[in-house]
N, C-alpha and C positions, 0 to 999 in steps of 0.2 A: 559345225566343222571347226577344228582345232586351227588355233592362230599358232600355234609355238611346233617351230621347227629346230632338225637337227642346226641349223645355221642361226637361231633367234640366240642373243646373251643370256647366259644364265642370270645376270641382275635384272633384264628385262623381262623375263620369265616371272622370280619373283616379285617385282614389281607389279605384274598384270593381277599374277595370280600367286598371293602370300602365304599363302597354304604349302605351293609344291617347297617352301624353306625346308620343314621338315623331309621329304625326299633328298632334298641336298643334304641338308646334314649328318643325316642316317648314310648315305653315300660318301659321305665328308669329302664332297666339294664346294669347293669356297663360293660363296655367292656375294658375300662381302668385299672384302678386299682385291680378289683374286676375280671378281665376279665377271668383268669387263673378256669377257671370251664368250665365241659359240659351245652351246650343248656337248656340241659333238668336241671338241677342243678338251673342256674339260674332262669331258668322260673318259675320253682316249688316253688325256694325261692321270688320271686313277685306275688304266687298265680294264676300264669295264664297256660295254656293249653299250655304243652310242644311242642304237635304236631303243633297246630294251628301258635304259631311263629314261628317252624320250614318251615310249609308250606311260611309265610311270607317272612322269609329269604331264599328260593328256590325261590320265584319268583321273587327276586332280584337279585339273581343268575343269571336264565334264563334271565333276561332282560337288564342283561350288557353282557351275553355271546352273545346274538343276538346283541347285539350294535357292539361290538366287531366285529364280523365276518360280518359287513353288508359295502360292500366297492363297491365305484363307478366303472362300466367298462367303456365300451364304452357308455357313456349318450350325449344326445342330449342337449340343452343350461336349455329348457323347465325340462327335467327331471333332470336335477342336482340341477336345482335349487329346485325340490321339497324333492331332495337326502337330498342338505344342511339345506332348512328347517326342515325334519324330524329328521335329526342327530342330524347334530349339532346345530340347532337354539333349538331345544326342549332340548337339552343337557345344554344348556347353561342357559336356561328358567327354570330348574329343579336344576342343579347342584352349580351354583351361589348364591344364596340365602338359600339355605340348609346348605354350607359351613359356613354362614357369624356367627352363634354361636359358631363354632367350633374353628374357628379363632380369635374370639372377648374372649373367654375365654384360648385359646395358651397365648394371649398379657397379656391378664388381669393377669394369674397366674404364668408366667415365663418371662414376659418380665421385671422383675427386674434382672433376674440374668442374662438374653439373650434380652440386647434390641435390637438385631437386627429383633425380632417378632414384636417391636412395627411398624417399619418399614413394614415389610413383611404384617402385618393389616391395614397402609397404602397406599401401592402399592395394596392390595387384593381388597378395597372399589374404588381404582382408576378406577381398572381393571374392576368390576363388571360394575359399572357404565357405562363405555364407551361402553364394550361390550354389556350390554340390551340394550342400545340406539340405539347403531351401530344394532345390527339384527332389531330392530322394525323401523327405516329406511327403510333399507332394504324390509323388509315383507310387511311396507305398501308404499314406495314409488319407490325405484329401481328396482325390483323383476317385478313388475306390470309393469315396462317401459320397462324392459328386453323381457316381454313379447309380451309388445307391439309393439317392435320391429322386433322380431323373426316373430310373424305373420305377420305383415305386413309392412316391412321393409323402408324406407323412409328419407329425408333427415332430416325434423322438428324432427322425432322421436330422430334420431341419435346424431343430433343438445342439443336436452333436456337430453341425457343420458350421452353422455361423461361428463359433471362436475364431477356428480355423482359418476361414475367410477373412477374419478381422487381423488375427496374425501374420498372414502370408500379404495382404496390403502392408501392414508394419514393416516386415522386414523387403519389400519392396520400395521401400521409402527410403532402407537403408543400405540399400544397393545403390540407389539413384545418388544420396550426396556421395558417397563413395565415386563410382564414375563423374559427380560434378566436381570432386575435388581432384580427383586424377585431370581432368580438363585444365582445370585454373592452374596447376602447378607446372603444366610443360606448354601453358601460353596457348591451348588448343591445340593441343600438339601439333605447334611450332618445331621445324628441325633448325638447328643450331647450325653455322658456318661449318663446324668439324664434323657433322654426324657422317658415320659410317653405313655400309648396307643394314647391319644390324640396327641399328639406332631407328632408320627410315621403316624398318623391316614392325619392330616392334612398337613404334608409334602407329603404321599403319593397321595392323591386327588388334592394337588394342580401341583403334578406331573405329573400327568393324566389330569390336564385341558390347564394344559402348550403342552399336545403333542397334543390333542384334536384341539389346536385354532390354533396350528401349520398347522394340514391336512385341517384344515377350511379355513385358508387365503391361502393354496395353490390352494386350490380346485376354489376359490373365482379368484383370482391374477394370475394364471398361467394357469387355463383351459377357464374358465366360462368369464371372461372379457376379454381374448384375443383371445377368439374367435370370443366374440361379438363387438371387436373392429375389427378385420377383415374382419369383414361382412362390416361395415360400407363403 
């Protein structure tokens, strides 16, 4: 059952659940500055149907709370890898590029007084980058061979997979300083006496994408290729 009502704050709202930011925004109402108002307050002052964005921001709700509670048990090589594409590769396909205004205006409006954001926007474009590459690798080219292995297991196959696996640890490793040097630069994202909705907004989401790629490269690196290195 949904916690957020027409009477909840919209910074309360974003705060619980960091995702519905993008519903605000695309709505362009203020969650920031202007955020300290009910739902319904807001909505009313941009002219739009209090319910109707409420319903919006519930199913944003709903759709991180399922994310949230959806966790691998005992999966076979075939099903985790569609575990990982449904999570995390779609989490990643969705949340990376959503981020990238939020953070490009962190830098633009406070990296005079904190340049360590201009940094942190940075490492955040490094990291985007590497990471949609690394999964559409993956999706169209490892994934596929994994598969191909699994059915029908053989030496050629085995022979063409291992680089791959050696690679995608590589640049796994170079995800990880990347999120550990995003970490040491904003003090564990520490907020500052000034920060704003956004500031809390975009430390907290890039917090959750740092634990996000964490369960990702475990799931990846510790289950899914050392099983199928075992097999070999």
């Amino acid at each position: 059952m949904s916690t957020l009502t027409l009477q909840t704050q919209v910074s309360d709202i974003v705060t619980a659940v960091p995702q519905t930011a993008d519903v605000f925004r695309q709505l362009r109402i203020d969650f920031c500055c202007g955020g300290q108002v009910s739902l319904e307050e807001a909505a009313l002052g941009r002219g739009l149907d209090p319910v109707k964005v409420l319903e919006q921001a519930q199913l944003v709700e709903r759709k991180f709370a399922e994310y949230q509670q959806h966790r691998p048990a005992e999966l076979t090589a075939l099903e985790l890898i569609d575990h990982i594409q449904k999570k995390h590769h779609a989490f990643l396909m969705e949340e990376l590029p959503a981020l990238v205004p939020y953070v490009t205006k962190l830098a633009r409006v406070h990296g005079g007084a904190h340049p360590e954001l201009l940094r942190v926007q940075e490492l955040f474009s490094d990291l985007k980058r590497e990471l949609l590459d690394h999964t559409q690798d993956e999706d169209e080219v490892v994934f596929p061979l994994i598969t191909q292995f699994v059915s029908e297991p053989g030496p050629e196959t085995a022979a063409a997979l291992k680089p791959h696996l050696s690679e995608l640890e590589d640049e796994h490793e170079s995800a990880g300083q990347l999120l550990k040097e995003m970490r040491e630069v904003t003090s564990d994202y520490e907020l500052p006496a000034d920060a704003c909705g956004t500031y809390r907004l975009v430390y907290q989401r890039l917090s959750l994408l740092e634990k996000d790629t964490y369960d990702h490269i475990h799931l990846e690196n510790n289950i899914l290729f050392r099983n199928v290195r075992a097999a070999m």
